[in-house]
GUZAMAR-501807 format. One record per residue (C-alpha): residue number from 1; residue in three letters; x, y, z. Coordinates in nm, 3 decimals, decimal comma. Example, Ala and Ser with C-alpha at 12.3 -4.5 7.8 and 13.67 -1.06 7.14 Angstrom:
<rs>
[1; ALA; [1,230; -0,450; 0,780]]
[2; SER; [1,367; -0,106; 0,714]]
</rs>
This chain:
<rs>
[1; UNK; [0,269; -0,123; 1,336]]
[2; UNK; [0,148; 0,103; 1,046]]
[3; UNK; [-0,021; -0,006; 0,743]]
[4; UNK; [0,099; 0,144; 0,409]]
[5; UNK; [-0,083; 0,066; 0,065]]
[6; UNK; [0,153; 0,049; -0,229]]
[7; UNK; [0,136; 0,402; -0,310]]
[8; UNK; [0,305; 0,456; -0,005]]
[9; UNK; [0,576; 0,184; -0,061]]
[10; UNK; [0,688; 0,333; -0,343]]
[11; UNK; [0,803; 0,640; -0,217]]
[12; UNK; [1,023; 0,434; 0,025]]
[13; UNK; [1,227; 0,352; -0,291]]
[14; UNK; [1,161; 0,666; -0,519]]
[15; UNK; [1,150; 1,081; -0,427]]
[16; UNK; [0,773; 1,086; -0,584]]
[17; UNK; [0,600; 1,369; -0,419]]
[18; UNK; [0,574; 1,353; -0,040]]
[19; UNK; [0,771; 1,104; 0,000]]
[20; UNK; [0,970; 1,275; 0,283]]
[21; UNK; [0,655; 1,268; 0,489]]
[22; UNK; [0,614; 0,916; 0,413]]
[23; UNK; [0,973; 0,779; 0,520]]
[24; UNK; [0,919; 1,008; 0,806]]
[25; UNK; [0,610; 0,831; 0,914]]
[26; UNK; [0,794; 0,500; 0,825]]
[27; UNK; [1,052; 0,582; 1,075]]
[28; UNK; [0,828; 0,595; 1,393]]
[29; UNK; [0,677; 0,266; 1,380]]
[30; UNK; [0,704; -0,114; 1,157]]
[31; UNK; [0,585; -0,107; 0,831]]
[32; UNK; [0,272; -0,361; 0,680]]
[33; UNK; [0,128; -0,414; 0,402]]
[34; UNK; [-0,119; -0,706; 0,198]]
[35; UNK; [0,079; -0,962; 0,085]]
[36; UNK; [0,000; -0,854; -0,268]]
[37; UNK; [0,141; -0,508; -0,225]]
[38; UNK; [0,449; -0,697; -0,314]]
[39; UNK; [0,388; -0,739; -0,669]]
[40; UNK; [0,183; -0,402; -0,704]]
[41; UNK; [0,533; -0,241; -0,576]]
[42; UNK; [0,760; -0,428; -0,847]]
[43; UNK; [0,498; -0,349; -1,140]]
[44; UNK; [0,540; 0,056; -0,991]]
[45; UNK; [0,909; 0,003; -1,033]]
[46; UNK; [0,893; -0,171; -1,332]]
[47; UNK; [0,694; 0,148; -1,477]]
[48; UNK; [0,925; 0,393; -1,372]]
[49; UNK; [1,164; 0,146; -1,612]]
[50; UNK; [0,920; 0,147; -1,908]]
[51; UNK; [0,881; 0,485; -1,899]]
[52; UNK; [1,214; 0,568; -1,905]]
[53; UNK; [1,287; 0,730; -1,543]]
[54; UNK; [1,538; 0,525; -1,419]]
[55; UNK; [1,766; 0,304; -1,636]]
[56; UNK; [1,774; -0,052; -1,687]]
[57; UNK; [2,088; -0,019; -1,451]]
[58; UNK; [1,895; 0,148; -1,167]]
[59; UNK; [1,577; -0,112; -1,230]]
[60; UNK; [1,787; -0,412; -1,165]]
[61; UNK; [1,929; -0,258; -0,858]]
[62; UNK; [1,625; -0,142; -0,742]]
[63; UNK; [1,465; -0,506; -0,735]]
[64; UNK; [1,775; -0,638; -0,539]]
[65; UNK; [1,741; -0,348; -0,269]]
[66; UNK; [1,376; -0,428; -0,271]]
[67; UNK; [1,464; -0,808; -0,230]]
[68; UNK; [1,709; -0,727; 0,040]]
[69; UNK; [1,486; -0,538; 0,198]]
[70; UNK; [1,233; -0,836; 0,205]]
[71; UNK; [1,471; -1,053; 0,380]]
[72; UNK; [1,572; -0,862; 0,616]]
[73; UNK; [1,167; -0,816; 0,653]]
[74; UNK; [1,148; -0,459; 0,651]]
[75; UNK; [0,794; -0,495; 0,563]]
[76; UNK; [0,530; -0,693; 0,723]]
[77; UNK; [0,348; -0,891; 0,439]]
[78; UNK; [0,011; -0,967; 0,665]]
[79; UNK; [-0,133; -1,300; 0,447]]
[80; UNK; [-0,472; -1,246; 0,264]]
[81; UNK; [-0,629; -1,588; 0,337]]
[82; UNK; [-1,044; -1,625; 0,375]]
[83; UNK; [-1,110; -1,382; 0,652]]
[84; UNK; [-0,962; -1,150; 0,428]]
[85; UNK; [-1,222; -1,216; 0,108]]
[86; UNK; [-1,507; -1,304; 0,368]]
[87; UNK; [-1,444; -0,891; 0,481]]
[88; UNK; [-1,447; -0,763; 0,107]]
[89; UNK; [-1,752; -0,989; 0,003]]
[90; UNK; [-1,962; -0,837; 0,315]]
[91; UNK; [-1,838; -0,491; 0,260]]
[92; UNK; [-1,905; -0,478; -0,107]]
[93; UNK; [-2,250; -0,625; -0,058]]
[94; UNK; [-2,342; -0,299; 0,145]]
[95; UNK; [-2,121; -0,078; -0,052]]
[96; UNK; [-2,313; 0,211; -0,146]]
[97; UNK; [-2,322; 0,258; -0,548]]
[98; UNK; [-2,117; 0,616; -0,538]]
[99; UNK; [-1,789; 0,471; -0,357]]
[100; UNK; [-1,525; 0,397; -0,654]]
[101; UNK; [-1,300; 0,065; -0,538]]
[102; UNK; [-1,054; -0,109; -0,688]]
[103; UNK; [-1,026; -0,480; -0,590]]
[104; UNK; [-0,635; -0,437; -0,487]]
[105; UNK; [-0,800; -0,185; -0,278]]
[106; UNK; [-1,060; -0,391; -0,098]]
[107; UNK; [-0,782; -0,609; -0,035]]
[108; UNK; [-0,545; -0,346; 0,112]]
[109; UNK; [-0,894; -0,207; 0,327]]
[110; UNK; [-0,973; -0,549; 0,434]]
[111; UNK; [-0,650; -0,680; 0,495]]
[112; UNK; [-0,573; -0,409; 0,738]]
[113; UNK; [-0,913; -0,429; 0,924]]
[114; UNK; [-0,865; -0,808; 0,989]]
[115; UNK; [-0,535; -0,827; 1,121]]
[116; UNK; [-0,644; -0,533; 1,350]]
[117; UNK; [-0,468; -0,223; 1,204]]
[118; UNK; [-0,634; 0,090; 1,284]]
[119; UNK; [-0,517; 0,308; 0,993]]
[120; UNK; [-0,377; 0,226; 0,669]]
[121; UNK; [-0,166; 0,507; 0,495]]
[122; UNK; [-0,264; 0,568; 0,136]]
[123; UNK; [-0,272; 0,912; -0,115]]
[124; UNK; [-0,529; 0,723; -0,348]]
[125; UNK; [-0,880; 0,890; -0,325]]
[126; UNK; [-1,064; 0,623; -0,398]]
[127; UNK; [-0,882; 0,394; -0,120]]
[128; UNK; [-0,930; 0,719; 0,124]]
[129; UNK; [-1,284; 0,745; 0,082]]
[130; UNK; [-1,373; 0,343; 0,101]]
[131; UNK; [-1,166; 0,300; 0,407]]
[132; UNK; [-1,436; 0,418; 0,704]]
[133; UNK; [-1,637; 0,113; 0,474]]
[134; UNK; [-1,399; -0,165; 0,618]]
[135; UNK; [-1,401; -0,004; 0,968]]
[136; UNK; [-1,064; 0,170; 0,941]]
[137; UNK; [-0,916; 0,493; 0,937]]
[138; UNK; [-0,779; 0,628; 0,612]]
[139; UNK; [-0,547; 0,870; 0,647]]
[140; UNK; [-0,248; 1,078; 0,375]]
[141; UNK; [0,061; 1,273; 0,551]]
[142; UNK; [0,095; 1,353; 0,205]]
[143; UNK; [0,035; 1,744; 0,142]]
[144; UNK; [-0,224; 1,847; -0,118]]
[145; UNK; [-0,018; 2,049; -0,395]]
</rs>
């Protein structure tokens, strides 16, 4: 299994930069992500609505792909229960003051450490950097422009 944040999720459904690499990667192994990545990916469609790159047409089919999708559990949506806020409380405590993260972050970071996931997938800098924090591997098949 492979561990994508949202970022990464999103080019599954949309030709944003890299995203060749990315379905390329998703091909080779089953997807995961936090349980939350879920909304994070309908708000990143529903932006690409508000700001006028795909129609109101295209949005609606869009969430029923991504719905059909769901059922037919194309992605992994690993639960982020206690262990999960236990991991970003005892990271954050020794977080050292120059490391920028989000809180949908942590959760990504921790959610992937505790259900055992070596790597987690991710072109976010901030995400990239905090990673080694939570004991995983970040990592971005995404080329630099």
């Amino acid at each position: 299994m492979i561990y994508f944040d949202t970022s990464y999720l999103v080019r599954l459904y949309f030709e944003d930069p890299g995203y060749g690499q990315v379905r390329e990667l998703a091909a080779t192994d089953h997807v995961t992500c936090a349980a939350h990545g879920q909304s994070e990916a309908i708000a990143a469609f529903h932006r690409k609505f508000r700001e006028r790159v795909i129609p109101q047409k295209s949005y609606r089919a869009l969430l029923a792909q991504f719905e059909t999708d769901n059922q037919a559990e194309a992605v992994r949506w690993l639960p982020t229960g206690p262990d999960v806020m236990a991991k970003i409380r005892q990271v954050y405590r020794d977080l050292p003051s120059d490391i920028y993260l989000r809180g949908a972050d942590a959760i990504h970071l921790a959610t992937a450490a505790v259900h055992g996931q070596q790597t987690i997938y991710s072109n976010d800098a901030h995400l990239l950097a905090a990673a080694k924090h939570f004991g995983v591997k970040g990592q971005n098949v995404i080329p630099l422009p």
